[in-house]
C-alpha positions as CSV (number, residue, x, y, z in Angstrom):
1,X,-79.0,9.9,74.4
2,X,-81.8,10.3,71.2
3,X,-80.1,9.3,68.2
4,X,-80.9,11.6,65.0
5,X,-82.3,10.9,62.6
6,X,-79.5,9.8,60.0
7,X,-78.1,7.5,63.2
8,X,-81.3,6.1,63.2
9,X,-80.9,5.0,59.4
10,X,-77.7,3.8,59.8
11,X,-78.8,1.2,62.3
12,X,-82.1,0.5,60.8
13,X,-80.2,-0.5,57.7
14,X,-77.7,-2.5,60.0
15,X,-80.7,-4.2,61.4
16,X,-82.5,-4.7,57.8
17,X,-79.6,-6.2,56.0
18,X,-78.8,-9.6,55.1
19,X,-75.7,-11.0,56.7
20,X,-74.3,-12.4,53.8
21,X,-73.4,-9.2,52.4
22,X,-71.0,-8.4,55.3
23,X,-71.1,-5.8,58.2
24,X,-72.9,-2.2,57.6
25,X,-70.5,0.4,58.9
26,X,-72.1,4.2,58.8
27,X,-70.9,7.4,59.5
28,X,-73.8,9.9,60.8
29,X,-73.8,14.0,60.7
30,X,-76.8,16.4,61.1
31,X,-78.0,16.0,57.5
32,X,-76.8,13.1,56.0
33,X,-75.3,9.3,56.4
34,X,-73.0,7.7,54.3
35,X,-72.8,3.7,54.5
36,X,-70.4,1.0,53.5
37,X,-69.3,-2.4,54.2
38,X,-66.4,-4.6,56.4
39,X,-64.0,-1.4,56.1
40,X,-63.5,0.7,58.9
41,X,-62.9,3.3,57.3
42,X,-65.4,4.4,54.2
43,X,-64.3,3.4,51.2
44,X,-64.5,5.9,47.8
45,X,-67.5,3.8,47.0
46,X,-70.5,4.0,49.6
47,X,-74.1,4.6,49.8
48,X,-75.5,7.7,51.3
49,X,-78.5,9.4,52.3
50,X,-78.5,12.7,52.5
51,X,-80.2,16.6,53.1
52,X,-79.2,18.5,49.6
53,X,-80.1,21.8,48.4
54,X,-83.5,22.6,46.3
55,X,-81.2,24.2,43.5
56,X,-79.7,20.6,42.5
57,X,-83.4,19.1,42.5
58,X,-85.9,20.9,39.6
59,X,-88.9,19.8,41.8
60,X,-87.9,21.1,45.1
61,X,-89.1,24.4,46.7
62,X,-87.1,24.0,50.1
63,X,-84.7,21.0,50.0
64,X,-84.5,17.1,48.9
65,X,-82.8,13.7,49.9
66,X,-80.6,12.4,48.0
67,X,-80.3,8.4,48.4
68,X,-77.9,6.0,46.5
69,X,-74.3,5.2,45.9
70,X,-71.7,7.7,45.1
71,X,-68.4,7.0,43.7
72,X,-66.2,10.0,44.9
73,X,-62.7,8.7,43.8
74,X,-60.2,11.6,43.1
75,X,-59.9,10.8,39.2
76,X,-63.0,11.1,36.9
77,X,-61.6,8.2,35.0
78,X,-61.9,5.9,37.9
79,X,-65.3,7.0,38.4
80,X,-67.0,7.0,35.3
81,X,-65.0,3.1,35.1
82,X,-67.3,2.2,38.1
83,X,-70.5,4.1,37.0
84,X,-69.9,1.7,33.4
85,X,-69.6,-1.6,35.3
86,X,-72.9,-1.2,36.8
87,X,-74.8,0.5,33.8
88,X,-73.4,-2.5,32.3
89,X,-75.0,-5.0,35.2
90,X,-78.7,-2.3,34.8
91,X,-80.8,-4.8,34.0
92,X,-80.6,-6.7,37.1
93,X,-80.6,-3.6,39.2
94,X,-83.3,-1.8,37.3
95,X,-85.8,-4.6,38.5
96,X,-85.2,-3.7,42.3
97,X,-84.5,0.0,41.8
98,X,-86.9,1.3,39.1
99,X,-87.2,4.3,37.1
100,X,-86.3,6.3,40.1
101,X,-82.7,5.5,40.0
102,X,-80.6,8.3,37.8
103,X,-77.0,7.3,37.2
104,X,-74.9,10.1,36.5
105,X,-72.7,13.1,37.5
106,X,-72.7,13.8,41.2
107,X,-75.0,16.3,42.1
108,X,-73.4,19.7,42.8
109,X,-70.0,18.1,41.2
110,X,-70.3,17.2,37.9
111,X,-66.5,17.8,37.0
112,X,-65.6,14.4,39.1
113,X,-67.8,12.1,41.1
114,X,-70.6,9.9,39.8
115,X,-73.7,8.8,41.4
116,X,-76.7,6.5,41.1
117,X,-79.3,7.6,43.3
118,X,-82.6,9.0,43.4
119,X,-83.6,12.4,45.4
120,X,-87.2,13.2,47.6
121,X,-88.1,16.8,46.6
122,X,-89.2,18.3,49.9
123,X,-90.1,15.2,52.3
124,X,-91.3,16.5,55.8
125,X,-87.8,15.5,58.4
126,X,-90.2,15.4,60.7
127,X,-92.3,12.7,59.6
128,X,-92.1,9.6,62.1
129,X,-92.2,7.1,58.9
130,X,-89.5,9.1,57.3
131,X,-86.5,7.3,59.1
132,X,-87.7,3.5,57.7
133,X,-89.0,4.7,54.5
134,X,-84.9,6.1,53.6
135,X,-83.4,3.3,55.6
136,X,-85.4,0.6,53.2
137,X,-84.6,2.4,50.0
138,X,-81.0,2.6,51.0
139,X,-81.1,-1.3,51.9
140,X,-82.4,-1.7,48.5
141,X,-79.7,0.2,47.4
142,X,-77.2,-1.7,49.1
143,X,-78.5,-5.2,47.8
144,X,-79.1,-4.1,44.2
145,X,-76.0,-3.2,43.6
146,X,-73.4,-4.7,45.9
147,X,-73.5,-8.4,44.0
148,X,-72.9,-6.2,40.4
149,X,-70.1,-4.1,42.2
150,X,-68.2,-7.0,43.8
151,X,-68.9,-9.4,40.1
152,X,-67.0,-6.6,38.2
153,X,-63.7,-7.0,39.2
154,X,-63.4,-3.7,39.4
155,X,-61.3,-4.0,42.7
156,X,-63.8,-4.0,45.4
């Protein structure tokens, strides 16, 4: 059976994580994979890549990818708490992540989840590099922000 693409992230990530962060569980659809770890079921806070619509990304013509982590608990509150614990952590994330990373409202649903992620405006889904190219920005994702998460003590 061919894998697509976002099962093909999800275990490239699996396979391009360090161990010491715990196992990399995914859950794969058509256009999108969201990521997490030990759980087996995905926890509020996860990573994600993932097909979005041109209208939520200024320089897109036809669609984007979003990738980064998403904190989609049902309270604003609890949400913008987790977006402040790592804004407060940026500096050490900044370094890995760069300018590209936007923390914020969610994209499409700025009345209640939060995000830091970057989007692709328009990337080919067809490109063979495209699959490693998301999978290591997702990793970095993963690593940048994982020690600040679990150092909070924000219940993680």
């Amino acid at each position: 059976m061919e894998l697509g693409l976002f099962d093909e992230i999800g275990e490239a990530v699996r396979g391009l994580m360090p161990p010491d962060l715990g196992v990399v569980r995914f859950k794969a659809h058509r256009y999108g994979v969201k990521l997490w770890f030990d759980t087996e079921a995905a926890p509020r806070e996860h990573y994600e890549a993932q097909v979005i619509g041109a209208q939520l990304v200024p320089d897109a013509t036809v669609l984007a990818i979003e990738v980064g982590f998403h904190s989609e608990h049902s309270k604003e509150a609890e949400n913008e708490a987790v977006l402040s614990r790592l804004l407060e952590r940026e500096r050490g994330w900044r370094k890995i992540l760069g300018k590209d990373a936007v923390a914020g409202t969610f994209l499409g649903r700025a009345d209640q989840w939060r995000r830091l992620s970057e989007t692709w405006p328009d990337p080919d889904l067809g490109d063979d590099d495209l699959c490693m190219e998301v999978a290591l920005r997702v990793t970095e994702y993963m690593t940048a922000l994982e020690p600040a998460l679990r150092s909070s003590g924000g219940g993680r």
